[in-house]
C-alpha positions in Angstrom: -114.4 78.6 -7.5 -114.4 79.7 -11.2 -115.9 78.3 -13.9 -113.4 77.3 -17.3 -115.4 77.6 -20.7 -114.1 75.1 -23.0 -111.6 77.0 -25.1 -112.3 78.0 -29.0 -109.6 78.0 -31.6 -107.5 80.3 -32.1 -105.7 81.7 -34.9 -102.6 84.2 -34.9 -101.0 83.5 -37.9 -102.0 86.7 -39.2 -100.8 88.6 -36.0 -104.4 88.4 -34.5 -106.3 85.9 -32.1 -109.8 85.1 -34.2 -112.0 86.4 -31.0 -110.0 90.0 -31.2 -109.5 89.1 -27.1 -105.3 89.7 -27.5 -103.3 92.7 -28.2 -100.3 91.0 -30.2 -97.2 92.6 -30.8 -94.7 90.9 -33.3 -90.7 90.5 -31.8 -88.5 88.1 -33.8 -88.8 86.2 -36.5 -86.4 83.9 -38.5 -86.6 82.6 -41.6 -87.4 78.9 -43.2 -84.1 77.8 -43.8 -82.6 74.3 -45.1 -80.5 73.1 -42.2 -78.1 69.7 -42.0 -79.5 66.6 -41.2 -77.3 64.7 -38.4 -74.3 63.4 -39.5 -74.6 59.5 -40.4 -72.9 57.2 -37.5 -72.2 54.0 -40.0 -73.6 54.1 -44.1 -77.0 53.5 -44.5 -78.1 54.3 -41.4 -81.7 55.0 -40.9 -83.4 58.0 -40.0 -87.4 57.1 -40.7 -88.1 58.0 -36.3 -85.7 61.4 -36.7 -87.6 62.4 -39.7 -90.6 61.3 -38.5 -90.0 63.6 -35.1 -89.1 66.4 -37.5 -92.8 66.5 -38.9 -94.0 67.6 -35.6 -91.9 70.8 -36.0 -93.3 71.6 -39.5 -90.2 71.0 -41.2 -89.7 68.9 -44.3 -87.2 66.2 -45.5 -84.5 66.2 -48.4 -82.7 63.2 -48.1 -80.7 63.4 -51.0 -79.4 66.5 -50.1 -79.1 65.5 -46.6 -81.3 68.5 -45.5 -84.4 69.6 -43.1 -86.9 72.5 -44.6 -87.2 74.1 -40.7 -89.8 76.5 -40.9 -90.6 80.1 -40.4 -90.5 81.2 -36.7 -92.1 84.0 -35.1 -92.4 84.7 -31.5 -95.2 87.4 -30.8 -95.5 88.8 -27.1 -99.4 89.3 -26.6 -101.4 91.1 -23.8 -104.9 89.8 -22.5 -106.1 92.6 -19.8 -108.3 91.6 -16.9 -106.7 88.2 -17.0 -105.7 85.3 -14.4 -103.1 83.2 -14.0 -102.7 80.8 -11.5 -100.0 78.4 -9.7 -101.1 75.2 -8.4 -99.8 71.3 -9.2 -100.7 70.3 -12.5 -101.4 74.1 -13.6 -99.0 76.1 -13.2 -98.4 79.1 -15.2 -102.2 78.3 -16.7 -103.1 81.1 -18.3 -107.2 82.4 -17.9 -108.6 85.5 -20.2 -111.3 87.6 -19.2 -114.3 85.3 -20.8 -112.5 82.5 -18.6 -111.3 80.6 -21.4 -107.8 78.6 -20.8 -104.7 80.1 -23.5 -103.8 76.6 -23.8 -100.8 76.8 -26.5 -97.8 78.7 -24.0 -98.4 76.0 -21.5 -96.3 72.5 -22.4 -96.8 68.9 -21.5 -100.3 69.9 -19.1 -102.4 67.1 -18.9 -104.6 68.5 -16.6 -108.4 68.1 -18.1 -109.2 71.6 -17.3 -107.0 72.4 -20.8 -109.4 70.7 -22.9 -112.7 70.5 -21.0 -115.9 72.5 -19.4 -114.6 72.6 -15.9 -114.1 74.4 -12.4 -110.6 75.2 -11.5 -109.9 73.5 -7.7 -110.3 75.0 -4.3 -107.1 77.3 -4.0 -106.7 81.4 -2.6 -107.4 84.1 -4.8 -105.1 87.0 -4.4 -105.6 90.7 -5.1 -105.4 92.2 -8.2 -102.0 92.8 -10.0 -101.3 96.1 -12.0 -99.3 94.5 -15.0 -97.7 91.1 -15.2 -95.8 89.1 -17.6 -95.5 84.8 -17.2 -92.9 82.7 -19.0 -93.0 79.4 -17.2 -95.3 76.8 -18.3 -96.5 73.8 -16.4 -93.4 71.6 -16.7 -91.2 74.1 -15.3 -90.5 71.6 -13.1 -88.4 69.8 -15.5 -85.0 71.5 -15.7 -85.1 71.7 -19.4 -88.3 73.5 -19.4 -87.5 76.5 -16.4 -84.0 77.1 -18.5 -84.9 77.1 -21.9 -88.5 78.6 -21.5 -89.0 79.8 -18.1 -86.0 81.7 -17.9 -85.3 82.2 -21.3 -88.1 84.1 -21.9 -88.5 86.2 -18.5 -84.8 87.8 -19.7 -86.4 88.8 -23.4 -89.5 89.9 -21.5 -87.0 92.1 -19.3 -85.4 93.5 -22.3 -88.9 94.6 -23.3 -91.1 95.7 -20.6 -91.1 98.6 -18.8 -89.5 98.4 -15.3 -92.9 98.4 -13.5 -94.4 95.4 -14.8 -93.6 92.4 -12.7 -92.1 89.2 -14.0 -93.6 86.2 -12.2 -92.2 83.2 -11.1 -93.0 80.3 -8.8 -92.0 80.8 -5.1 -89.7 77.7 -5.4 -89.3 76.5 -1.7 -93.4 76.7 -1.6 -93.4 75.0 -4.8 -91.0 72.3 -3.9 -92.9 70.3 -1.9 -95.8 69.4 -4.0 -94.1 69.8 -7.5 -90.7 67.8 -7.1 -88.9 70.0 -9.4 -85.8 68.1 -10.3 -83.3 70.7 -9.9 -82.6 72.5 -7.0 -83.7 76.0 -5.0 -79.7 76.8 -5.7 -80.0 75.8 -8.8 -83.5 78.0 -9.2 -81.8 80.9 -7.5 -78.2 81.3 -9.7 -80.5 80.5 -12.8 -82.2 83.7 -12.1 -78.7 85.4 -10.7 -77.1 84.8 -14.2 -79.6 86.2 -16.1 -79.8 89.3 -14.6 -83.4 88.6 -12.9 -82.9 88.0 -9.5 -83.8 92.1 -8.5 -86.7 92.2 -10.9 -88.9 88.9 -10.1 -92.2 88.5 -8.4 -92.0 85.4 -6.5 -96.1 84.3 -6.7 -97.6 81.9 -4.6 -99.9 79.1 -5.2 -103.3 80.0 -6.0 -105.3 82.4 -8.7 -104.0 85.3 -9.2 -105.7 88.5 -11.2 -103.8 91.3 -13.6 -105.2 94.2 -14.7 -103.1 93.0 -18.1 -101.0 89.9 -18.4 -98.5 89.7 -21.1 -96.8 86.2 -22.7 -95.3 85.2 -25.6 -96.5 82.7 -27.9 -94.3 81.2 -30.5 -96.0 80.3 -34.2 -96.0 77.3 -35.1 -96.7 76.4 -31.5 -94.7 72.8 -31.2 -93.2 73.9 -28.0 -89.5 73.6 -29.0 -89.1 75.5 -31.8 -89.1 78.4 -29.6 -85.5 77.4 -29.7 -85.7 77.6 -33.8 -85.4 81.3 -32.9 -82.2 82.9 -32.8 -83.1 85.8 -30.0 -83.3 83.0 -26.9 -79.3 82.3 -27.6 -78.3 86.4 -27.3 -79.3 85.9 -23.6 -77.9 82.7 -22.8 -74.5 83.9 -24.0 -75.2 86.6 -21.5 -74.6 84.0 -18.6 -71.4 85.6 -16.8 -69.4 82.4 -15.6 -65.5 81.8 -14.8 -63.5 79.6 -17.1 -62.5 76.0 -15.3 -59.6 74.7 -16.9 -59.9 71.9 -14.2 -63.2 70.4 -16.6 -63.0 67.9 -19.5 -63.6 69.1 -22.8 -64.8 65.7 -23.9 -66.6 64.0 -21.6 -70.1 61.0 -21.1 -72.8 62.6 -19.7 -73.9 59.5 -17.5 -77.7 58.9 -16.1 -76.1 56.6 -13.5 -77.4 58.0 -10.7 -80.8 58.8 -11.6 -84.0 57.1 -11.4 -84.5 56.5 -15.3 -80.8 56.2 -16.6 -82.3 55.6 -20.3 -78.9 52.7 -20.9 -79.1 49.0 -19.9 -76.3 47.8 -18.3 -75.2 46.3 -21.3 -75.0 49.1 -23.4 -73.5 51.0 -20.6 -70.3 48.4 -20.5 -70.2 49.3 -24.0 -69.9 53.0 -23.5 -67.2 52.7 -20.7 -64.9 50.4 -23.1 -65.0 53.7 -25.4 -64.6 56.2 -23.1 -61.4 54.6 -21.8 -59.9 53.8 -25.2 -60.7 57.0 -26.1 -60.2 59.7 -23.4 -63.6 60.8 -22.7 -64.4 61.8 -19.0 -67.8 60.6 -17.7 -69.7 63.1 -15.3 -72.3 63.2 -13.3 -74.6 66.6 -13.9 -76.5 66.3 -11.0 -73.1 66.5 -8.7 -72.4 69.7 -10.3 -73.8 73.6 -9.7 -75.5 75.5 -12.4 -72.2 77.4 -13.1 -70.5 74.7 -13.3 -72.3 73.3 -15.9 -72.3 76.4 -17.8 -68.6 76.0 -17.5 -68.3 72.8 -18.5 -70.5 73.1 -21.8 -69.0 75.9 -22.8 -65.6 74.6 -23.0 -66.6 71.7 -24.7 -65.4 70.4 -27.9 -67.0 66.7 -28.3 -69.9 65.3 -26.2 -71.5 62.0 -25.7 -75.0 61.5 -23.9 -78.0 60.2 -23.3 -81.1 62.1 -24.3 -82.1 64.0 -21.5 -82.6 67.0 -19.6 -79.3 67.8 -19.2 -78.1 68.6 -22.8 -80.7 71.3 -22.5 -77.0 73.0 -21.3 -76.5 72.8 -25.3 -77.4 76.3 -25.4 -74.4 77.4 -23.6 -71.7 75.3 -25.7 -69.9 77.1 -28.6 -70.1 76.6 -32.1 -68.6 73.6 -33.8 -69.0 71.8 -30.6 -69.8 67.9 -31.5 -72.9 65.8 -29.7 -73.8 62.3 -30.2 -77.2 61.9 -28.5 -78.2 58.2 -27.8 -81.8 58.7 -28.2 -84.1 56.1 -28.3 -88.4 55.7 -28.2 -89.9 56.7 -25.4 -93.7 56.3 -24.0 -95.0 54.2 -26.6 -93.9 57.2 -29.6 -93.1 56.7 -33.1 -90.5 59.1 -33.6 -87.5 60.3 -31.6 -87.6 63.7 -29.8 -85.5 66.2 -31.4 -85.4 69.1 -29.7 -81.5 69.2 -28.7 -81.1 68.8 -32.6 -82.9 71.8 -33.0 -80.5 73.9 -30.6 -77.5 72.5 -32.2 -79.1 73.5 -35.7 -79.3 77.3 -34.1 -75.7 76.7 -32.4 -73.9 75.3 -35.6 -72.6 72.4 -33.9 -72.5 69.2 -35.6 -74.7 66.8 -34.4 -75.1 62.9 -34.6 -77.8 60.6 -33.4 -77.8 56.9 -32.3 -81.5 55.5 -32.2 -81.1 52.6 -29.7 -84.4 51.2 -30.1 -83.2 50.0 -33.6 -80.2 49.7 -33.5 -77.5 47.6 -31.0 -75.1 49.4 -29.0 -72.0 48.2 -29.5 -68.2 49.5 -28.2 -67.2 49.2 -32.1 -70.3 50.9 -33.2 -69.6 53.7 -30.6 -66.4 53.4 -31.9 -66.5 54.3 -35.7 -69.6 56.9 -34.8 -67.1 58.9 -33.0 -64.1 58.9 -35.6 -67.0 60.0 -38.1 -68.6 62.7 -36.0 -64.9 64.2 -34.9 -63.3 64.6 -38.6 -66.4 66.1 -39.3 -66.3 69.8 -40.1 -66.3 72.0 -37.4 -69.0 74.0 -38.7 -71.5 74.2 -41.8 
């Protein structure tokens, strides 16, 4: 077993770590920029949990010019050499440096204590050495939104960038099934990796530690997870996605959490939504009956969406510009503020956006109503 120092701070914003332990490298970059705030559903409507989300993505409020301060981005790949990384439930895609100290910041949402705490790293095989390596999953990759938009996202910059010989890691998913529950599917993992162009190039690790002679990664500054997608590089490569048109799919359309385990609408407020879908044309579908292209397809065609926040709209990325999105967000796990980051990719996408808080505020089929007649005269783009 190996033994985890408790990891120092580090600090890149000049382009360096503070122990000199990383070899950075500085790849995109976008400006601070003043970007919309969401379009109001009804007058006066409050936005004190949006703005309040906002705050964890370093951006600052204008509300009388209706605008957010987003902040300066930069995405820097780095290289540790004589390295670990390891795959195992609760830390996978953990990232270990040569004085054993966890990189904590690439990895999102891991709880495990070994990310903030002396500790041993458990029982699991340790495999040979690797020559060169680059990892882009983090521990959540689980979660649909985080194996698209991260995992995936940025193994196909990392292709665009490394030399043919250095492998790009994933999970082996069928393993990996089985203790992590990912909650999307091997064919779902396999075309993701088919339509970006990765499916030849990937090294499929197993569980357990493995070593690299150098391990490269990005890391995004600041490091709030999602505004890796304040960057405008991660969207080239999504549009890259080869898929057929379907003129069989709606273009306006309910994404519905019906069938899931955590549908985030009461009953009630779901007999409010199905009123206004009927009176108003919009098809309701079901994601999790669909294939990844499909998806793909049906995003991309889209010119007005309504949903529940959730996983699922992490297929933003793949909808054109001036496409519309009402998100019916509300608290979750105790938080203050809502979570914002499908506003952030519709900031990047120019497509205007619209928020309903339902913690706050009651769902009704008139509210829904008037919130859609607002958000579809508004302009197209901005």
């Amino acid at each position: 077993m190996s033994t985890l120092p408790q990891q120092d701070a580090l600090a890149v914003l000049d382009g360096r770590s503070a122990s000199g332990r990383f070899s950075p490298r500085k790849v995109f970059q976008t400006a601070a920029q003043n970007q919309p705030l969401p379009i109001p559903a009804y007058e006066d409507q409050s936005f004190n949990a949006f703005t309040l989300g906002l705050r964890l993505y370093h951006a600052s409020t204008h509300t009388e010019a209706r605008t957010a301060g987003m902040p300066l981005t930069r995405l820097v790949l780095f290289t540790m050499e004589n390295a670990r990384f390891v795959l195992h439930p609760g830390l996978d895609g953990m990232l270990i440096d040569s004085e054993s100290h966890p990189v904590i910041e690439p990895s999102c949402f891991c709880h495990h204590p070994l990310y903030q705490h002396h500790g041993r790293l458990p029982d699991m095989p340790e495999h040979e050495e690797l020559d060169e390596v680059f990892v882009g999953f983090d521990a959540a990759w689980r979660n649909y939104y985080h194996w698209m938009l991260y995992g995936v996202s940025k193994t196909q910059i990392a292709n665009s960038l490394l030399p043919p010989d250095v492998k790009l890691i994933v999970p082996d998913m069928p393993a990996a099934a089985g203790s992590r529950h990912p909650t999307f599917t091997p064919e779902t993992f396999e075309t993701s990796l088919r339509l970006a162009g990765l499916q030849d190039r990937v090294f499929r690790a197993a569980n357990g530690v493995h070593r690299a002679r150098k391990l490269h990664f990005f890391w995004h500054i600041p490091t709030m997870p999602e505004l890796y997608l304040n960057l405008e590089e991660p969207y080239r490569h999504f549009d890259s996605f080869q898929v057929p048109h379907r003129p069989d799919l709606p273009s306006r359309f309910y994404i519905t959490r019906e069938g899931g385990h955590d549908s985030r609408i009461s009953p009630e407020e779901q007999a409010q939504i199905e009123t206004v879908l009927a009176r108003r044309g919009f098809e309701k579908v079901f994601l999790e009956r669909m294939d990844l292209e499909t998806q793909i397809a049906l995003f991309r065609q889209a010119d007005c969406i309504v949903a529940p926040h959730g996983a699922g709209l992490a297929n933003m990325v793949f909808a054109r510009p001036g496409t519309r999105l009402l998100e019916l967000n509300r608290l979750l796990d105790g938080q203050p503020h809502l979570r914002n980051c499908f506003y952030v990719i519709t900031l990047q996408r120019r497509q205007p956006y619209m928020v309903l808080n339902l913690t706050d505020e009651t769902l009704t089929s008139d509210m829904l109503e008037n919130a859609l007649t607002r958000l579809e005269s508004s302009p197209a783009s901005f």
